[in-house]
C-alpha positions as CSV (number, residue, x, y, z in Angstrom):
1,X,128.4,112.8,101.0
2,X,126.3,109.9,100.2
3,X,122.7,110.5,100.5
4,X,119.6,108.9,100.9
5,X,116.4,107.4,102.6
6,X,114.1,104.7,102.1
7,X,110.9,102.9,104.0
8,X,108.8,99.9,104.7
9,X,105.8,100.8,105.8
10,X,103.3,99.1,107.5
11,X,99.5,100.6,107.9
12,X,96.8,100.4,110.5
13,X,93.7,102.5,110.2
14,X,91.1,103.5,112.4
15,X,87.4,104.4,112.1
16,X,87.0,107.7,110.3
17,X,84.8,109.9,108.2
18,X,85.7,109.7,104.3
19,X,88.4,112.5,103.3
20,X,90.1,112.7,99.6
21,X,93.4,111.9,101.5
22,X,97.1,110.3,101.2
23,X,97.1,106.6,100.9
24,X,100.7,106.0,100.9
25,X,104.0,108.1,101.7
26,X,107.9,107.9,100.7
27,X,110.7,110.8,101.1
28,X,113.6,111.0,98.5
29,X,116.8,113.1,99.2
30,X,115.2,115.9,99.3
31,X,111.7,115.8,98.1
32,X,108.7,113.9,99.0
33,X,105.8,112.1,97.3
34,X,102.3,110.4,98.2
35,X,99.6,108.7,96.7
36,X,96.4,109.6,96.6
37,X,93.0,107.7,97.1
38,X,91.8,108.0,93.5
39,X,95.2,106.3,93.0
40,X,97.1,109.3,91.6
41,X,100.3,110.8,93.1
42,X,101.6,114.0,94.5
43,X,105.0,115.2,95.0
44,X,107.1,118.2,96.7
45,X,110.3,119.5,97.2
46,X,113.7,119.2,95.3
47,X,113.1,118.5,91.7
48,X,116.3,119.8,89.4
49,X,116.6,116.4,87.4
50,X,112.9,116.4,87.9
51,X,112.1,113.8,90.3
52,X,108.4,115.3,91.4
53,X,107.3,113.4,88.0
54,X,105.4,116.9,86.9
55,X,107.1,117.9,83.7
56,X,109.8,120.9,84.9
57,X,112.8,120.8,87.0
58,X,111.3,123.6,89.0
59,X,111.2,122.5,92.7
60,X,107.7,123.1,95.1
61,X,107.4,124.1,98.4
62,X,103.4,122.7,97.7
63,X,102.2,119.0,96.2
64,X,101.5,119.1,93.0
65,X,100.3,116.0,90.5
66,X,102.9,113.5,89.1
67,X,101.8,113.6,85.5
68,X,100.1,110.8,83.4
69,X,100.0,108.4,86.3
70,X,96.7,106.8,87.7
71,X,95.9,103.7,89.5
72,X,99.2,103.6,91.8
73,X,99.5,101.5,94.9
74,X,103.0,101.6,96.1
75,X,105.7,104.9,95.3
76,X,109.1,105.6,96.4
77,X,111.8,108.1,96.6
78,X,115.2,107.8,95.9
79,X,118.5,110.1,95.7
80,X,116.7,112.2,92.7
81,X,114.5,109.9,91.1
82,X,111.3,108.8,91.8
83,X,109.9,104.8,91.1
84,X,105.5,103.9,91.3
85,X,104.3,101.2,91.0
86,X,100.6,100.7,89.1
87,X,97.6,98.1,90.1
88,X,98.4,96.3,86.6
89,X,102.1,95.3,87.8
90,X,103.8,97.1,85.7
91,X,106.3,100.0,87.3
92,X,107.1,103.9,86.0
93,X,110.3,106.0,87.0
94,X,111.8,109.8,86.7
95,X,114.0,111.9,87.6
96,X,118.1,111.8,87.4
97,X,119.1,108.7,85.2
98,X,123.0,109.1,84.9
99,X,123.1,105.7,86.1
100,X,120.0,104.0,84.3
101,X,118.0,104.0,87.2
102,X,114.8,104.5,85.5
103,X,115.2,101.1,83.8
104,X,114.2,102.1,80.6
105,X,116.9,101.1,78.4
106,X,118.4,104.6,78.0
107,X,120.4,107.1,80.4
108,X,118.4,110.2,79.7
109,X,117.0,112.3,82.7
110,X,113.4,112.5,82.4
111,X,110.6,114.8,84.1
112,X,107.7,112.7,83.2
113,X,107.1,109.2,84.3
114,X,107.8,106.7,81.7
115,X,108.0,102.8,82.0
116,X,110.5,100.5,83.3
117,X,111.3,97.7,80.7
118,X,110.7,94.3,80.3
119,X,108.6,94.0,83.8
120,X,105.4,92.7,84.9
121,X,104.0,90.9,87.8
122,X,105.9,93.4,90.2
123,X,104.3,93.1,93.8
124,X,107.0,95.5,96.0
125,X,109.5,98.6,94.9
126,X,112.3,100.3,96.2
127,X,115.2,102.5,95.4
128,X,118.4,103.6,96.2
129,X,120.5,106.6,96.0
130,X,121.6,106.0,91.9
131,X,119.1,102.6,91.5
132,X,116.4,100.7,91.9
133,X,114.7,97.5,92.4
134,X,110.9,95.4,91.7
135,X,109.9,91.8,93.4
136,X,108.1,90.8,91.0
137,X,104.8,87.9,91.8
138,X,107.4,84.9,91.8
139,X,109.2,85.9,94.5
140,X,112.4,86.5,92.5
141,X,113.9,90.4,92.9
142,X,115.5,92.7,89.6
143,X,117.1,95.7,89.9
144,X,118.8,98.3,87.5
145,X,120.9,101.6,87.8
146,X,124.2,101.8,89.2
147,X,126.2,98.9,90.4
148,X,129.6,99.5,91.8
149,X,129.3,98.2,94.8
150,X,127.4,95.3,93.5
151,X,124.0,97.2,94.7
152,X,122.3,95.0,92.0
153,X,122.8,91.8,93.4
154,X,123.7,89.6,89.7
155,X,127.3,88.6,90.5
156,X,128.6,91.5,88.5
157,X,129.6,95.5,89.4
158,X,128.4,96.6,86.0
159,X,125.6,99.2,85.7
160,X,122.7,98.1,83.7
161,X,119.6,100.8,82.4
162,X,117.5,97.6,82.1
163,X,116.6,94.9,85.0
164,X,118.5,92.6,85.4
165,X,118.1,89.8,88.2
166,X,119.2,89.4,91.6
167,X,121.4,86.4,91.7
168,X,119.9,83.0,93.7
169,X,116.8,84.5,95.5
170,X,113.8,82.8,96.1
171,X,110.4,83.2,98.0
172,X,111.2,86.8,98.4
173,X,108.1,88.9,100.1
174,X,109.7,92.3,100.6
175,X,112.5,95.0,99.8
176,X,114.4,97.9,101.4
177,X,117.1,99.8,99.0
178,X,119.4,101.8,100.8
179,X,122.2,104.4,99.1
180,X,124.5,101.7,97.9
181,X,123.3,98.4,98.8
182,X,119.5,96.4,99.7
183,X,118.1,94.0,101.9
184,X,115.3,91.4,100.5
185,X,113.2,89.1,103.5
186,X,112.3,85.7,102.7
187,X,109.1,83.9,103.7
188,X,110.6,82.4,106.3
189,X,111.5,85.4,108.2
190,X,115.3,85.6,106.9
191,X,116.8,88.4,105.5
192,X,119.2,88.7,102.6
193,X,121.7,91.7,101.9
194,X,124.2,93.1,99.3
195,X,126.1,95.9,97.7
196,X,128.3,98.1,100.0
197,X,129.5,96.9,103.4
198,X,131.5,99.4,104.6
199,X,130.0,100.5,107.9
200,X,128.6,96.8,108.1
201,X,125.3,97.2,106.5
202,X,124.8,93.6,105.4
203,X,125.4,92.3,108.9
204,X,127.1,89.6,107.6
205,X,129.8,90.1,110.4
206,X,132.8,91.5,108.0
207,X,132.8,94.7,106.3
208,X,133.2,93.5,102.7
209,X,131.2,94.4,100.0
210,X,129.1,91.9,98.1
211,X,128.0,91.8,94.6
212,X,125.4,88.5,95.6
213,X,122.7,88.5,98.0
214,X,124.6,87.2,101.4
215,X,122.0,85.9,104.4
216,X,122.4,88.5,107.4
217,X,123.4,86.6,110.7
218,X,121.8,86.2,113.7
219,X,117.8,87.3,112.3
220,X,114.6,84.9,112.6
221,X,111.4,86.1,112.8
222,X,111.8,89.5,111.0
223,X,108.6,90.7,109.4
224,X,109.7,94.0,107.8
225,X,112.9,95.7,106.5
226,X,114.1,99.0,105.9
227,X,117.4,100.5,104.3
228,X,119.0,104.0,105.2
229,X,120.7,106.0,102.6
230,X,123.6,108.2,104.4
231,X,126.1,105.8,105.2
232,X,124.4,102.6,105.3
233,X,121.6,101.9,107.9
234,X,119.7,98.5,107.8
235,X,116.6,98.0,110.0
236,X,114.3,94.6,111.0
237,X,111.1,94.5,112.6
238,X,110.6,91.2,114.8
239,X,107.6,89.6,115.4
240,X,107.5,90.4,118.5
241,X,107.8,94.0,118.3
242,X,111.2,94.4,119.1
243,X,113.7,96.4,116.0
244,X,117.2,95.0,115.1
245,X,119.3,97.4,113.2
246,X,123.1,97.3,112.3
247,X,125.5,99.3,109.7
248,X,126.5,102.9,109.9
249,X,126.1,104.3,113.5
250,X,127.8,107.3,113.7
251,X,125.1,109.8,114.7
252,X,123.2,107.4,116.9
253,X,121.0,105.8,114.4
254,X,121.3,102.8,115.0
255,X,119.7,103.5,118.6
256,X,121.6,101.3,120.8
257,X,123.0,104.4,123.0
258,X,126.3,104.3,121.7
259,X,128.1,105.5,118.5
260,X,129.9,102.5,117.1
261,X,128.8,100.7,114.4
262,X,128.1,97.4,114.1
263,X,128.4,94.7,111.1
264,X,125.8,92.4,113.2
265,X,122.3,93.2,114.2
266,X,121.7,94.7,117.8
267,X,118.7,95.5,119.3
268,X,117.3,99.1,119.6
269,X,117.5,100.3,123.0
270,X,114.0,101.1,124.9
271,X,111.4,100.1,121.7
272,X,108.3,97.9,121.9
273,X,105.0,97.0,120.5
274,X,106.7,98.1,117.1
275,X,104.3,98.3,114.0
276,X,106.5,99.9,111.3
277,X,110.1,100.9,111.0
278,X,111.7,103.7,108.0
279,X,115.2,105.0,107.7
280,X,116.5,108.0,106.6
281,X,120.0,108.7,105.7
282,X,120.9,109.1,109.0
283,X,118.2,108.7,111.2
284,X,116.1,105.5,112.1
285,X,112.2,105.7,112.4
286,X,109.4,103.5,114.3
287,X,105.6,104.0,114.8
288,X,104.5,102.1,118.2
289,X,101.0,100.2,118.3
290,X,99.7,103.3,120.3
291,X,100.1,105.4,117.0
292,X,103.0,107.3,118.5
293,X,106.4,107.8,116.8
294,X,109.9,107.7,117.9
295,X,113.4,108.6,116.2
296,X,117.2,108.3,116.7
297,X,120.1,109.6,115.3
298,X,121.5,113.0,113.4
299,X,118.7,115.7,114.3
300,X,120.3,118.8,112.6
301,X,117.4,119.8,110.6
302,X,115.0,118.9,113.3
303,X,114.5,115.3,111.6
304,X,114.1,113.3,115.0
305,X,110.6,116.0,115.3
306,X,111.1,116.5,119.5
307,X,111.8,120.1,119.3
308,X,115.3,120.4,119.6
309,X,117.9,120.1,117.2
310,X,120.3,117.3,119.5
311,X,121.2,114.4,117.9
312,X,119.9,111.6,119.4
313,X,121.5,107.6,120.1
314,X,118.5,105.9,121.9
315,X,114.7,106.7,120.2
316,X,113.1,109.7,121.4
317,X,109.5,110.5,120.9
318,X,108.5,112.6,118.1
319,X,106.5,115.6,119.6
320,X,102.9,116.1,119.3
321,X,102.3,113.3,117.1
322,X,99.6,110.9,117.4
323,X,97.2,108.5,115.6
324,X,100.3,107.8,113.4
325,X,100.1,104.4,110.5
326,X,103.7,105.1,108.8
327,X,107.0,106.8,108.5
328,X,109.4,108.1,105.7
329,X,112.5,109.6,106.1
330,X,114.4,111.4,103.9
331,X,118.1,112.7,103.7
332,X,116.7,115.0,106.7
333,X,113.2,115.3,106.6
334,X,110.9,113.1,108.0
335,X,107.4,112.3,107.1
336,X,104.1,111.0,108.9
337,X,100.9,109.2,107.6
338,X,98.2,110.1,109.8
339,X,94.8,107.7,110.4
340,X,92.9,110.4,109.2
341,X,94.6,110.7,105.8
342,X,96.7,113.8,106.4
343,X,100.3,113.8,106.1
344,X,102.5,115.8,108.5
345,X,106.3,116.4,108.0
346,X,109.3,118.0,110.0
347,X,113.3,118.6,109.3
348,X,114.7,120.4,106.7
349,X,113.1,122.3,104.5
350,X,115.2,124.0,102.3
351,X,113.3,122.9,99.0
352,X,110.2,122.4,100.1
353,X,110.3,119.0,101.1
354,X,108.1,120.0,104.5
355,X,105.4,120.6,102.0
356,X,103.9,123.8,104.1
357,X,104.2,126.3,100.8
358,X,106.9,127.9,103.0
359,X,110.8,126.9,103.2
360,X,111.3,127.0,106.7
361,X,112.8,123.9,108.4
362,X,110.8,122.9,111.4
363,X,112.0,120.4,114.3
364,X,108.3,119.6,115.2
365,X,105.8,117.9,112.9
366,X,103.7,120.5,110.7
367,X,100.7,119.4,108.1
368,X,101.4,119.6,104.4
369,X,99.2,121.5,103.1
370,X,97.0,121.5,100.0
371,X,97.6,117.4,99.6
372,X,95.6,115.5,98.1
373,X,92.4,117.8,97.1
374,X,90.0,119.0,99.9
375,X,86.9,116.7,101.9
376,X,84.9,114.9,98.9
377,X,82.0,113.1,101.4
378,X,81.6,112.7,104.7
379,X,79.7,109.8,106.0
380,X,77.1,110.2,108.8
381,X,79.5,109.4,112.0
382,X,78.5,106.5,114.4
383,X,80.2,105.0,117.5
384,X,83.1,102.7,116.4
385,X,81.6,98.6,116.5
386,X,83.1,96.8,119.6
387,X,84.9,94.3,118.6
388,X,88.0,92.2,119.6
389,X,90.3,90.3,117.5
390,X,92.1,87.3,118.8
391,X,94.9,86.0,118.6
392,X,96.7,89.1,117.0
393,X,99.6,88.5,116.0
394,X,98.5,85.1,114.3
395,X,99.3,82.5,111.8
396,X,96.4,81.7,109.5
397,X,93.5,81.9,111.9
398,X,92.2,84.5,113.5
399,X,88.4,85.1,115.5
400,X,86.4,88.5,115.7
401,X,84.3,88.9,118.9
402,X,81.0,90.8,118.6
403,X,80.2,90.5,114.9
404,X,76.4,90.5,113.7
405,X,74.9,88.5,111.2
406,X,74.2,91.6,109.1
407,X,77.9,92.7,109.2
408,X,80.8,92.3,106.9
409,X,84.7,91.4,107.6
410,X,87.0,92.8,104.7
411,X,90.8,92.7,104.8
412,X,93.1,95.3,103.0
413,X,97.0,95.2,102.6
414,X,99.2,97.9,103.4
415,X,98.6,99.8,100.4
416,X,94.8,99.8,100.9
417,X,94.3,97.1,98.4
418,X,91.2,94.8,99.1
419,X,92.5,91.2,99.2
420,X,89.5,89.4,100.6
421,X,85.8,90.2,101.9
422,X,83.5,87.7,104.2
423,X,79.8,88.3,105.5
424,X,80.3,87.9,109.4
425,X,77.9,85.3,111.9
426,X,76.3,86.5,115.1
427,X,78.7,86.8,118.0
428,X,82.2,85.1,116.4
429,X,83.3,85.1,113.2
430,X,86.7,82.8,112.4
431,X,88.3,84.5,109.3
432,X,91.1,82.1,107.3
433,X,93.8,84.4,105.7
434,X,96.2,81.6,105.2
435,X,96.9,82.3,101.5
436,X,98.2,85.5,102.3
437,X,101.8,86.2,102.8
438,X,103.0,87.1,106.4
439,X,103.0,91.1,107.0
440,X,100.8,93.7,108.3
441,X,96.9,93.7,107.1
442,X,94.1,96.0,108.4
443,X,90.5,94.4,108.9
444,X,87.7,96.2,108.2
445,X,84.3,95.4,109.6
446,X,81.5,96.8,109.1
447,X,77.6,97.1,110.1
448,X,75.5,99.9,107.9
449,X,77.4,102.9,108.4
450,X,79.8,102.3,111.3
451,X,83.1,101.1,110.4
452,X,85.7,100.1,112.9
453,X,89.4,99.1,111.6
454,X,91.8,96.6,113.2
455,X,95.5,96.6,112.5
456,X,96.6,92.8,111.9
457,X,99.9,91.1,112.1
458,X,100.2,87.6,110.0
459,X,103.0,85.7,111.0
């Protein structure tokens, strides 16, 4: 059976005291990885071609460090390999390579991270069940790995173990790679899709595969994708907060209360105020503004997290969850980014991937443990800053209410990375973002030691 995952993820933060913690999530098959806020990684669960990064093929019920890497800001999972990508631009893979999806010119397995080739300038990453894919600064997307279905995107359905690029794309600002094919969304809220079609996945309206990016039809407005792994889920996150999803539907996940698929988008039955969407391989993921989270679709292993083991066809909410930023989900395991910087996980947990030093499956969220290295400072704890934000969603503009001359705005992308910083005005500040590309940001602002965080949407 075809397997896989694969997320977008989109992060809002609240105030907090300072924890050593997890800055970033993604779920392979069967194991699970995270960066760190020192910009290392750590990574659980299945590793027999030795896709936890750590030098052995033994697998971990516990995190432990991915070897040799430091100053990471994005990482993702795939079938049984393992892609990061570093602050310089430049991307490192492990794990199985049958199919040259480590991109390093060879098709040798590999337990340590070592360097994709010939790449720089990548911005996003994301992987599939046997390969991979960058967008690089230019907006253009590459990909390596296997390519029978034309999961590459270059017009051809040979495999390549070095990039190659993604046939007439342009002004590309993000990725989703599911099992066998990917999705890429243009700047102008499009979104593009190729490889295998058989349950529909491209939403092109037929069920035939493509070896070129093709434009799925009837989307406008989408600001973030995601790509299941099982038997091919897509997923689009509207600007309005609403999720489209279409492909593979036979245990519910595409939420729409029945079990058909669909080669079209459809909207997800009973969600709003969306923030972030993942996939698994065969259930569909979504954190609501309020921090909560809600799944749909196969819930053998306890992946949909509401305490039973019933799948699922319309989005139920995960149990005891709350203050959540993103999602990953795995072939069936799911896992949770919290605002304080711990990560909890639920579903199966036969190698570890739950990350609780145990291998018991659970269907309700549990903390990994032991992630990420213990409390490192604690800063004295004030009162969150009352502020309001306005308009939010918004296009280039936005205004802070409440801000003090002494006080300082800063904006940070999804990954945490600082992208600008402005010293605030008494009462209103205006704050001009319009050179950033449209997706989620977080605006910090600050006066002395209180700290309160804003989750921002730039359309």
């Amino acid at each position: 059976m075809k397997k896989l995952f694969i997320a977008i993820v989109a992060i809002v933060t609240m105030a907090q005291p300072h924890f050593s913690h997890s800055q970033n999530i993604a779920a392979g098959a069967g194991h699970s990885l995270s960066i760190c806020d020192d910009g290392t990684a750590m990574a659980w669960g299945w590793n027999f071609y030795g896709a936890l990064g750590n030098g052995t093929v033994t697998a971990s019920n516990m995190p432990v460090p991915v070897s040799t890497l430091a100053g990471l800001t994005d990482i993702v999972g795939g079938g049984y390999h393992s892609l990061a990508l570093k602050d310089d631009g430049t991307a490192y893979a492990w794990g199985h390579n049958g199919d040259g999806q480590l991109g390093n010119g060879t098709n040798t397995d590999s337990t340590m991270p070592v360097p994709v080739s010939n790449l720089t300038g990548i911005t996003a990453i994301g992987v599939g069940g046997y390969h991979s894919h960058v967008l690089k600064d230019d907006g253009t997307v590459w990909g390596w790995g296997r390519n029978y279905f034309g999961q590459l995107g270059d017009g051809s359905n040979a495999d390549s173990n070095t990039p190659v690029q993604a046939s007439s794309l342009t002004g590309i600002i993000a990725i989703a790679s599911g099992g066998f094919h990917c999705l890429a969304l243009k700047s102008d809220g499009t979104v593009w899709a190729w490889g295998e079609n058989y349950y529909g996945e491209l939403g092109n309206g037929t069920n035939t595969n493509s070896n070129i990016p093709m434009q799925v039809v009837g989307l406008s407005g989408v600001i973030a994708i995601a790509a299941g792994g099982g038997l091919g889920l897509s997923l689009a996150l509207l600007t309005d907060g609403t999720v489209m999803a279409w492909g593979s539907n036979y245990y519910g996940e595409l939420g729409i209360g029945t079990n058909t698929n669909s080669n079209v988008p459809v909207q997800v039955s009973f969600l709003a105020d969306v923030m972030a969407i993942a996939a698994g391989s065969f259930h569909s993921l979504a954190v609501k503004n309020d921090g909560t989270a809600w799944a749909c679709g196969l819930n053998t292993y306890g992946q949909l997290g509401n305490g039973t083991n019933t799948d699922s066809n319309v989005p139920v909410q995960v149990s005891n969850l709350s203050g959540v930023l993103s999602l990953a989900g795995g072939n069936n395991h799911t896992l949770a980014l919290k605002t304080d910087g711990t990560v909890d996980a639920w579903g199966s947990n036969y190698d570890g991937q739950l990350g609780t030093g145990t291998n018991t499956a659970s269907n309700v969220p549990v903390q990994v443990t032991g992630l990420c290295g213990m409390v490192i400072r604690v800063h004295e704890i004030t009162p969150p800053l009352s502020i309001s934000v306005f308009p939010n969603p918004f296009e280039n503009e936005f205004t802070i209410n409440g801000t003090n001359e002494k006080g300082e705005a800063r904006i940070f992308d999804i990954t945490g990375k600082e992208m600008m910083g402005q010293k605030t005005l008494n009462n209103e500040t205006k704050i001009n973002i319009d050179v950033l590309t449209p997706g989620f940001y977080t605006l910090e602002y600050r006066e002395g030691h209180s700290i309160t965080e804003v989750k921002l949407v730039k359309l």
